[in-house]
C-alpha positions as CSV (number, residue, x, y, z in Angstrom):
1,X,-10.3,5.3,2.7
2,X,-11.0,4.7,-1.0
3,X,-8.6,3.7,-3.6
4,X,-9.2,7.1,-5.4
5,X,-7.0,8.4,-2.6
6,X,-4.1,7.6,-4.8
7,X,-4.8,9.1,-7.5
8,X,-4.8,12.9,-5.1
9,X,-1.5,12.1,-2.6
10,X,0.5,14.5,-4.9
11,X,0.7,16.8,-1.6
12,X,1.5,14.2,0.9
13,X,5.0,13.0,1.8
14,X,5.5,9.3,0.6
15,X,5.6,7.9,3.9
16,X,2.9,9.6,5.1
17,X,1.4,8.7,1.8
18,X,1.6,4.6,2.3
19,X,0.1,5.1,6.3
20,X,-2.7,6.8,4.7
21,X,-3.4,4.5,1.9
22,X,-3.4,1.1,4.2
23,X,-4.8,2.7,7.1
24,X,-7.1,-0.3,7.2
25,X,-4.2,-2.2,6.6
26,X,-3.6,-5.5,9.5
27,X,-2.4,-8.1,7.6
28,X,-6.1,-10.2,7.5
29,X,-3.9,-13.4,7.6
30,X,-3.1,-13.4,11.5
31,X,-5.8,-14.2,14.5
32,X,-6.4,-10.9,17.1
33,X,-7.5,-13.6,19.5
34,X,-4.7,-12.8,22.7
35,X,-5.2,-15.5,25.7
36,X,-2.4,-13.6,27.7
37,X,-2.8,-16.1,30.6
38,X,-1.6,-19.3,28.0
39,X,1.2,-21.4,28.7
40,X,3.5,-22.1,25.7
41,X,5.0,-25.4,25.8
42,X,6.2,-27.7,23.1
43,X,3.9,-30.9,21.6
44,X,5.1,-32.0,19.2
45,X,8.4,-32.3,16.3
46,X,7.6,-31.8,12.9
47,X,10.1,-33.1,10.1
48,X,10.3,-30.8,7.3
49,X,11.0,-32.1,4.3
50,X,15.1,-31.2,2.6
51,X,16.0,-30.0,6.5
52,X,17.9,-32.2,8.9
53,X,20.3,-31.2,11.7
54,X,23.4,-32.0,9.2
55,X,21.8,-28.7,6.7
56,X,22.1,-25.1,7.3
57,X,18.5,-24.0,6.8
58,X,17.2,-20.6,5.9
59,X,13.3,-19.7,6.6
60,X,12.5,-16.0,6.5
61,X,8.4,-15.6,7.6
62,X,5.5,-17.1,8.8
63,X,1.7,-16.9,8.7
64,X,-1.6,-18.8,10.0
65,X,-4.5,-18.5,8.2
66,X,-7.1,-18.5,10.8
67,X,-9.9,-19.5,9.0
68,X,-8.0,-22.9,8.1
69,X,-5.8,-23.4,10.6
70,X,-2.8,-23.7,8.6
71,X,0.9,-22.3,9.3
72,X,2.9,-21.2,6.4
73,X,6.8,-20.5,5.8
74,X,8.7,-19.2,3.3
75,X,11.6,-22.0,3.3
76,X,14.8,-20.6,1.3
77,X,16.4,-24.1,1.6
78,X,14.0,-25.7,-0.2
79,X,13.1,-22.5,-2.5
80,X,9.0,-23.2,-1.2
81,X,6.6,-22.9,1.3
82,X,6.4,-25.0,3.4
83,X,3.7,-25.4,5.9
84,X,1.6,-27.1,8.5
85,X,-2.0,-28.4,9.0
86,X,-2.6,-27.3,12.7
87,X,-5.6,-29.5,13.1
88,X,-3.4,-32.5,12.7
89,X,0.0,-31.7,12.7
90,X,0.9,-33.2,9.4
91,X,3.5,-31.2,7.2
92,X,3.5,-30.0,3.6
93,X,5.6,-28.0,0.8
94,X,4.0,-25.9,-2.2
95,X,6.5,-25.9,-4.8
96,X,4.5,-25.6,-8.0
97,X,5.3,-25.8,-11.7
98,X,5.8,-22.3,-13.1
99,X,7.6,-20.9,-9.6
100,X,11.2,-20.1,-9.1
101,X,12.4,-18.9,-5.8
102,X,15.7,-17.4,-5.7
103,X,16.5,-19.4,-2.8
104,X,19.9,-18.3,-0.8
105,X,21.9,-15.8,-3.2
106,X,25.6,-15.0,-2.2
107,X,27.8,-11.8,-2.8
108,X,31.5,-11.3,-2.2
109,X,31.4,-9.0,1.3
110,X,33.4,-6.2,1.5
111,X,32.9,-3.9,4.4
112,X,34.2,-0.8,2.4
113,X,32.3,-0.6,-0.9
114,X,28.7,-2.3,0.4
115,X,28.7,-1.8,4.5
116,X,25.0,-1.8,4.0
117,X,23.7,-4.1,1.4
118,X,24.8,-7.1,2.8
119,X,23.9,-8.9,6.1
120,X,26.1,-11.7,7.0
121,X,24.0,-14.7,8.2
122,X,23.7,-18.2,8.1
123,X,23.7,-19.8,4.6
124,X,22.2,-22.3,2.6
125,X,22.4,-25.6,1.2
126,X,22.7,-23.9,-2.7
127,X,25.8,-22.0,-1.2
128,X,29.0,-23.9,-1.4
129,X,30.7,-21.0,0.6
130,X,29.0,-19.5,2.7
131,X,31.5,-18.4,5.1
132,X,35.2,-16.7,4.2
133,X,34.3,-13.6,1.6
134,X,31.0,-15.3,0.6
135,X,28.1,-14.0,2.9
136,X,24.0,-14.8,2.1
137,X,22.7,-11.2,0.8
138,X,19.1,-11.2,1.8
139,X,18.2,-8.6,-0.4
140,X,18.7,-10.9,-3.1
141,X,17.5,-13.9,-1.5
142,X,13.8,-15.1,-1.3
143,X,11.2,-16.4,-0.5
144,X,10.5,-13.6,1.4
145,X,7.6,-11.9,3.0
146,X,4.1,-14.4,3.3
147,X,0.8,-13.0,3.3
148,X,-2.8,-14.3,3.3
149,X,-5.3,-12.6,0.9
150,X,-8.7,-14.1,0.4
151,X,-7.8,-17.6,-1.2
152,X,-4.3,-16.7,-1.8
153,X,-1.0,-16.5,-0.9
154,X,1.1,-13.7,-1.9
155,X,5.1,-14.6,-0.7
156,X,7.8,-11.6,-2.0
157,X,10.3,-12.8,-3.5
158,X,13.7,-11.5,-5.9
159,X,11.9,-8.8,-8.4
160,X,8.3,-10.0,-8.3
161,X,5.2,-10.9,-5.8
162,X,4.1,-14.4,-6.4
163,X,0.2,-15.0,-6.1
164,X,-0.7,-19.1,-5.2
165,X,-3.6,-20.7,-4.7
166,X,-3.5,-21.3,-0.3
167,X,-5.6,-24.5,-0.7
168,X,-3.0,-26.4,-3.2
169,X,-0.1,-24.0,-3.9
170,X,-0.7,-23.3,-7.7
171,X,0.3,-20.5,-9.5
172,X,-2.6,-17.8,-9.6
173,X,0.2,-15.0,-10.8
174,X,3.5,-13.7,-10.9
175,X,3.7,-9.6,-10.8
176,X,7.0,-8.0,-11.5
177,X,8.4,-6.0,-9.3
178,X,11.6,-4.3,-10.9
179,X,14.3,-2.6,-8.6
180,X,17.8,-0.7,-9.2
181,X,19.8,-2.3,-8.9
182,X,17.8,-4.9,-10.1
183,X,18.1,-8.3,-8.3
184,X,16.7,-7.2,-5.0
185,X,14.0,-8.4,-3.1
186,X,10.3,-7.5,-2.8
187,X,10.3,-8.5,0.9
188,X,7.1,-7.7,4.0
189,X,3.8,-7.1,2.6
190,X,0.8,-5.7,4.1
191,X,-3.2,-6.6,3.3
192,X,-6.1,-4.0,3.8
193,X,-9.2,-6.1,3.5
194,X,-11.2,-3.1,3.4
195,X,-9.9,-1.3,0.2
196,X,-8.8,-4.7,-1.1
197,X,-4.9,-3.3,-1.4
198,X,-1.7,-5.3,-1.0
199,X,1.7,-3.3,-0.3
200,X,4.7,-4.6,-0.5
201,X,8.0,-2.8,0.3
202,X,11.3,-3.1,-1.7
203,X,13.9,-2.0,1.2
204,X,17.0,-2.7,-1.0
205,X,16.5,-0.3,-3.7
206,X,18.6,2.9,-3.9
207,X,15.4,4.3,-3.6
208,X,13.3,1.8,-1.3
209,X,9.8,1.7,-2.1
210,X,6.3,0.3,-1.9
211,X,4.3,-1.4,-4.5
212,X,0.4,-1.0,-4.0
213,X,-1.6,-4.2,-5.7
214,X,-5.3,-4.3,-6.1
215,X,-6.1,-7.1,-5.1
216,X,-9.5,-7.8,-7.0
217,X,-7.6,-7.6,-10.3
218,X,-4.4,-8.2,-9.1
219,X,-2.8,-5.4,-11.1
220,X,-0.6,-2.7,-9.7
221,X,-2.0,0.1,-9.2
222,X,1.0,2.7,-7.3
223,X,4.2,3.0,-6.2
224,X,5.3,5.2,-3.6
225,X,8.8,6.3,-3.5
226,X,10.9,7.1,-0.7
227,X,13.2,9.1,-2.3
228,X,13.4,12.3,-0.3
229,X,11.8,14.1,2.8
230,X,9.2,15.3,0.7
231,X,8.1,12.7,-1.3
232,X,7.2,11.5,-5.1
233,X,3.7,11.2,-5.4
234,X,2.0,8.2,-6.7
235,X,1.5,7.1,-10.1
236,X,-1.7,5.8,-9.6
């Protein structure tokens, strides 16, 4: 499927639209090696760096990057990744100069004007209440999704899609992602290695919707819309 295919889904219901686009789409940052007849069992404890059994911790998703056997996280707590060489077992945290996670975000729950837009859950240590009325919204909370792509990493995160370098964690880019209302999340992601497309989905939104990156110049290049059983098309 080539990217041109975005420029003609004017016909196609959004959903259908997205399956379409990505059909290559498998992440390219997790191993399809299965050894269905393996044993899990513990080795080893790992500190992690600002987490201790006296902190309520927050991490959202994981990834390995197969080709250098590292483990990422997005870590709320610590508003990073944080991560793990495999080969040796030795921890690490990416929180680079130019990145701002938006860590743990509360809102005042109330079950009869936003039922749906908040998800009670554990908080945070930036949270000085988060029980009683205060809840963690995870729409506005982030790091969020996590995502290998070539050299990169590309973690969702509170209106934008951060781009760092997977070796040492610098900034490559920040891309905007706007919602209404704004404040929400840009949260799983989704690589195809084949058409060189990123999509990342914005759940929260009062429309939910996808963003579709090229990944070569890193520049959005759609947005599909799920705003109604037939679809907006594209911009792209």
């Amino acid at each position: 499927m080539q990217k041109r295919y975005l420029k003609y889904a004017a016909g196609v219901s959004a959903a259908v639209s997205a399956a379409l686009i990505l059909v290559n789409c498998s992440g390219g940052s997790v191993d399809d090696q299965h050894t269905p007849d393996a044993i899990s069992q513990a080795q080893s404890t790992l500190a992690v760096t600002g987490i201790s059994s006296t902190v309520v911790f927050l991490f959202d998703l994981g990834v390995v990057d197969p080709a250098t056997h590292m483990y990422y996280v997005t870590d709320r707590t610590n508003k990073a990744i944080t991560g793990i060489n495999l080969t040796n077992n030795t921890g690490f945290q990416f929180k680079p100069a130019g990145v701002a996670f938006a860590g743990c975000n509360s809102t005042s729950f109330n079950p009869v004007t936003n039922p749906l837009t908040v998800t009670p859950m554990p908080g945070c240590t930036n949270i000085v209440t988060p029980a009683g009325t205060q809840v963690v919204n995870n729409d506005a909370s982030g790091p969020d999704g996590l995502d290998v792509v070539g050299p990169n990493l590309y973690a969702g995160d509170v209106n934008a899609l951060w781009i760092l370098d997977k070796g040492t964690g610098a900034l490559v880019k920040k891309i905007a992602i706007p919602s209404n209302p704004m404040g929400l999340r840009a949260d799983e992601g989704c690589f195809d290695k084949f058409n060189n497309l990123y999509a990342i989905a914005t759940p929260g939104d009062n429309n939910p919707f996808m963003t579709i990156i090229d990944t070569v110049t890193q520049l959005i290049v759609a947005k599909v819309v799920m705003d109604q059983p037939v679809g907006t098309p594209s911009g792209g």
